[in-house]
C-alpha positions as CSV (number, residue, x, y, z in Angstrom):
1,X,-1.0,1.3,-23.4
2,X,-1.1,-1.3,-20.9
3,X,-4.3,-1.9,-18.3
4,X,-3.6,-1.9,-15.0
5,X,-4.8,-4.3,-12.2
6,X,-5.2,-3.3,-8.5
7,X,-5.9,-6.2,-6.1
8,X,-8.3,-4.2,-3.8
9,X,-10.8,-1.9,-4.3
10,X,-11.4,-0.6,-0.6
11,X,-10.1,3.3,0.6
12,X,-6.7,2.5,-0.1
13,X,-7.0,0.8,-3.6
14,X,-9.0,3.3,-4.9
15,X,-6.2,6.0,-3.4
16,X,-3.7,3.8,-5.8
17,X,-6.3,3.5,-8.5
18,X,-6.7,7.6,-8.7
19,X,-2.7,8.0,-8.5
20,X,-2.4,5.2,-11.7
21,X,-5.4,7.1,-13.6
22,X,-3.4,11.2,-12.5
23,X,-0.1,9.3,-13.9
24,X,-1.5,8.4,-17.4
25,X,0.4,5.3,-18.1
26,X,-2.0,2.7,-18.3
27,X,-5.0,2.4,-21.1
28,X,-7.4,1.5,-18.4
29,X,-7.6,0.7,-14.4
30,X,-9.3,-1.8,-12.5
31,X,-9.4,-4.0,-9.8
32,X,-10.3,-7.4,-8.7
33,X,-11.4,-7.6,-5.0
34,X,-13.0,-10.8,-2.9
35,X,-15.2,-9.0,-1.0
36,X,-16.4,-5.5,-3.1
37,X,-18.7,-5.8,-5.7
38,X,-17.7,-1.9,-6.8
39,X,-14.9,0.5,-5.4
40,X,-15.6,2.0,-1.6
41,X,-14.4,5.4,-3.3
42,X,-15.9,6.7,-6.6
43,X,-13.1,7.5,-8.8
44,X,-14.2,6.2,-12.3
45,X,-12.7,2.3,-11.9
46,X,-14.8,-1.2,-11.9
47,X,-14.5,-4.3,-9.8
48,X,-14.3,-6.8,-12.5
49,X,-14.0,-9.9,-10.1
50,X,-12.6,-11.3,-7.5
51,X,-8.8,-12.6,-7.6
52,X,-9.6,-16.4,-8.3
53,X,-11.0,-14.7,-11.3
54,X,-7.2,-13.5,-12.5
55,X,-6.7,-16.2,-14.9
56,X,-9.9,-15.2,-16.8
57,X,-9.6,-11.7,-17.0
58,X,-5.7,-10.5,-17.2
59,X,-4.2,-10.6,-20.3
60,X,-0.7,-11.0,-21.3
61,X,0.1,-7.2,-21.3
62,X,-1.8,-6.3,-18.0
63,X,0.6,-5.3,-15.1
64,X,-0.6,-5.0,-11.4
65,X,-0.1,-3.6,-8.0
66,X,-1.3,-4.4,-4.9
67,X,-3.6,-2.0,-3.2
68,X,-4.0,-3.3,0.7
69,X,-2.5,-1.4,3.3
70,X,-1.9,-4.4,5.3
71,X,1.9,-5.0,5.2
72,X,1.5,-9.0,5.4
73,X,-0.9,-9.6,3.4
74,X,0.1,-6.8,0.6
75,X,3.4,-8.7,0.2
76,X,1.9,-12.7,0.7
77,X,-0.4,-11.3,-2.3
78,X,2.2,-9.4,-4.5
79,X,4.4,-13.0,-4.2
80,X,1.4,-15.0,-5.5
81,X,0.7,-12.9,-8.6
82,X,4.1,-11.7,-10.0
83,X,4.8,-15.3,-11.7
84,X,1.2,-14.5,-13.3
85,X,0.9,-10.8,-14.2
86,X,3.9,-8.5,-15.0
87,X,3.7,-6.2,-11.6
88,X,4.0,-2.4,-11.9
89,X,4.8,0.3,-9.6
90,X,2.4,3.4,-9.4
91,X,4.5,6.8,-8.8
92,X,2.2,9.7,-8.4
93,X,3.5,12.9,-11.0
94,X,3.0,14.7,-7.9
95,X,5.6,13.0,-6.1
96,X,9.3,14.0,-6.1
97,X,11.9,11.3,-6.3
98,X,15.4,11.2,-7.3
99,X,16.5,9.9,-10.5
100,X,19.3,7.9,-8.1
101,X,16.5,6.3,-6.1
102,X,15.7,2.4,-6.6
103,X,12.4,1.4,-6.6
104,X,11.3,-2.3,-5.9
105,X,8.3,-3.9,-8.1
106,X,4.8,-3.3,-7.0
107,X,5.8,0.3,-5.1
108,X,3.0,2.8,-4.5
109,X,4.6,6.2,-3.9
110,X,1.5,8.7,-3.5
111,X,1.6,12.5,-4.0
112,X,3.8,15.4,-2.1
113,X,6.0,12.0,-1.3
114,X,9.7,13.2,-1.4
115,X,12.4,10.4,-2.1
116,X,16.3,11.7,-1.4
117,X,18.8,10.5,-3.1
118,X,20.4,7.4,-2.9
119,X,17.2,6.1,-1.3
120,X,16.6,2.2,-2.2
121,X,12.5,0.5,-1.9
122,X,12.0,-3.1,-1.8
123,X,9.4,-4.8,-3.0
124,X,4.9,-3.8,-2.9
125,X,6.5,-1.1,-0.8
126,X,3.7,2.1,0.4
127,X,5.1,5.9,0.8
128,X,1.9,7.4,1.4
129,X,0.8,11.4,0.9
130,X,3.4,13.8,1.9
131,X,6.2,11.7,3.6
132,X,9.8,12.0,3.3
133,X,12.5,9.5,2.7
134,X,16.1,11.5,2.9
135,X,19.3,10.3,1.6
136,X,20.3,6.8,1.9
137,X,17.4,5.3,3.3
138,X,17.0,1.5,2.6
139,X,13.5,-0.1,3.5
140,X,13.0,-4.1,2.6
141,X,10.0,-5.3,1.1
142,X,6.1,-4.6,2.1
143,X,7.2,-1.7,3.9
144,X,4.4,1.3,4.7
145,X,5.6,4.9,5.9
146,X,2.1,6.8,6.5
147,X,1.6,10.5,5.7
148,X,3.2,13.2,6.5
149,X,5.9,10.7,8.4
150,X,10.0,11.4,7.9
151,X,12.8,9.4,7.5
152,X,16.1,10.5,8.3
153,X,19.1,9.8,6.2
154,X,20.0,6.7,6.3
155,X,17.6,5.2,8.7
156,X,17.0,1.0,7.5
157,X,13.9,-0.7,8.0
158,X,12.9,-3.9,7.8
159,X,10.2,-6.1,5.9
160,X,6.7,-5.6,6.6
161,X,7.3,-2.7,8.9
162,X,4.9,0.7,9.2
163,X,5.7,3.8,10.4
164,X,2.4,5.6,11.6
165,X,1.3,8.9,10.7
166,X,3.5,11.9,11.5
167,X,5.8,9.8,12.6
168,X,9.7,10.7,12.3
169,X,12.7,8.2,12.4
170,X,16.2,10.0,13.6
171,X,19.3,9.8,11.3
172,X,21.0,6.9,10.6
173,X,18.2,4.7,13.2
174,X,17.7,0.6,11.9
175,X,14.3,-0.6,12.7
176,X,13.9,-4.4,12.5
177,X,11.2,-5.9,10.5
178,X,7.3,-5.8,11.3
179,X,8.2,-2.8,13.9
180,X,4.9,-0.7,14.2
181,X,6.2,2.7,14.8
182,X,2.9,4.4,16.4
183,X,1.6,7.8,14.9
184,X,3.2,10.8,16.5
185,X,6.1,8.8,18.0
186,X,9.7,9.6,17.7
187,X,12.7,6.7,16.8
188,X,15.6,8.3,18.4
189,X,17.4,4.3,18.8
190,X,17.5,1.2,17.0
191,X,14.6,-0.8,17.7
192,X,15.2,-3.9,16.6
193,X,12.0,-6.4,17.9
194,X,9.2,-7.0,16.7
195,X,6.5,-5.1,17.9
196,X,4.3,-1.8,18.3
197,X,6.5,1.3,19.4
198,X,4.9,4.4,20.9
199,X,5.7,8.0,22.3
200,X,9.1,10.4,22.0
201,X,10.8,8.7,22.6
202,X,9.6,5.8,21.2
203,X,9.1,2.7,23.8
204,X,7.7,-1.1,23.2
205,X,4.3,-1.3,23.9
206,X,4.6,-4.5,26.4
207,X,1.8,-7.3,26.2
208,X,-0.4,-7.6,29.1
């Protein structure tokens, strides 16, 4: 079996790391990191150095993902590496996702994720623990839905976008790309500019 490379090795790469390790494809899991010296979370993986360090270390049957939370720089990251390394997506077993469903390179789908049918992931995509995706739903690349957060069939989002904790999109809503869609808060209308969206309904935060 392949080894698998995580870029990151803070809370959220070693949330990855533990999902690779549950699934049992890869031979071994580890992660190069610019600031860690060892993971922030015990879970039986290595920093082996940092990401100027690829060249040296990878191999040619390595694959990786990208374990950062942060939309931007998850995706700037994924788009320097997959002419390098073979990138991989990391489905938890303990997820459930349609056999129809389309998933981008570099996705992280974490466990009690549910994926509908018909549902299509761009690419270094995040569905974190326990969300749903329903029918339909399209989200471009670098997109992050937080736990326990619901999507509506249908609903679109755009790159780079996060949808908060708990959060729940309404049937058939678009949101438009790097959209921050606050925990708790409610999408009941398209919301189409840029920026962080709070409340139920959900309203633009304005900039002081």
């Amino acid at each position: 079996m392949d080894r698998l490379l995580i870029v990151g090795a803070g809370g959220h790469g070693c949330v990855v790391a533990e999902t690779a390790i549950r699934s049992g494809l890869w031979s071994d899991v580890f992660h190069l990191d610019d600031l860690l010296e060892r993971p922030h979370l015990d879970v039986g993986t290595r920093v082996l150095g940092s990401i100027s360090d690829l060249a040296a270390l990878v191999t040619a049957n390595d694959q990786f993902v990208i374990g950062v939370g942060d939309n931007a720089l998850r995706l700037r990251l994924f788009e320097d590496l997959k002419n390098h390394v073979k990138a991989a997506s990391v489905i938890s077993s303990e997820s459930l996702v349609s056999k129809t469903v389309s998933v981008g390179d570099g996705c992280v789908i974490m466990p009690g994720a549910v994926v509908n049918v018909g549902a299509g992931l761009g690419q270094a995509c995040v569905l974190n623990t326990s969300c749903i995706i329903e029918h339909g739903v399209k989200l471009d690349s670098a997109v992050h839905v937080g736990p326990g957060a619901i999507l509506g069939g249908d609903v679109q989002v755009g790159t780079r976008s996060f949808i908060g904790i708990g959060a729940k999109v309404l049937p058939g809503i678009s949101l438009g790309a790097d959209v921050i869609l606050g925990a708790g808060a409610v999408a009941v209308s398209d919301l189409h500019e840029p920026g962080t969206y709070i409340g139920v309904p959900a309203k633009r935060l304005m900039p002081h």
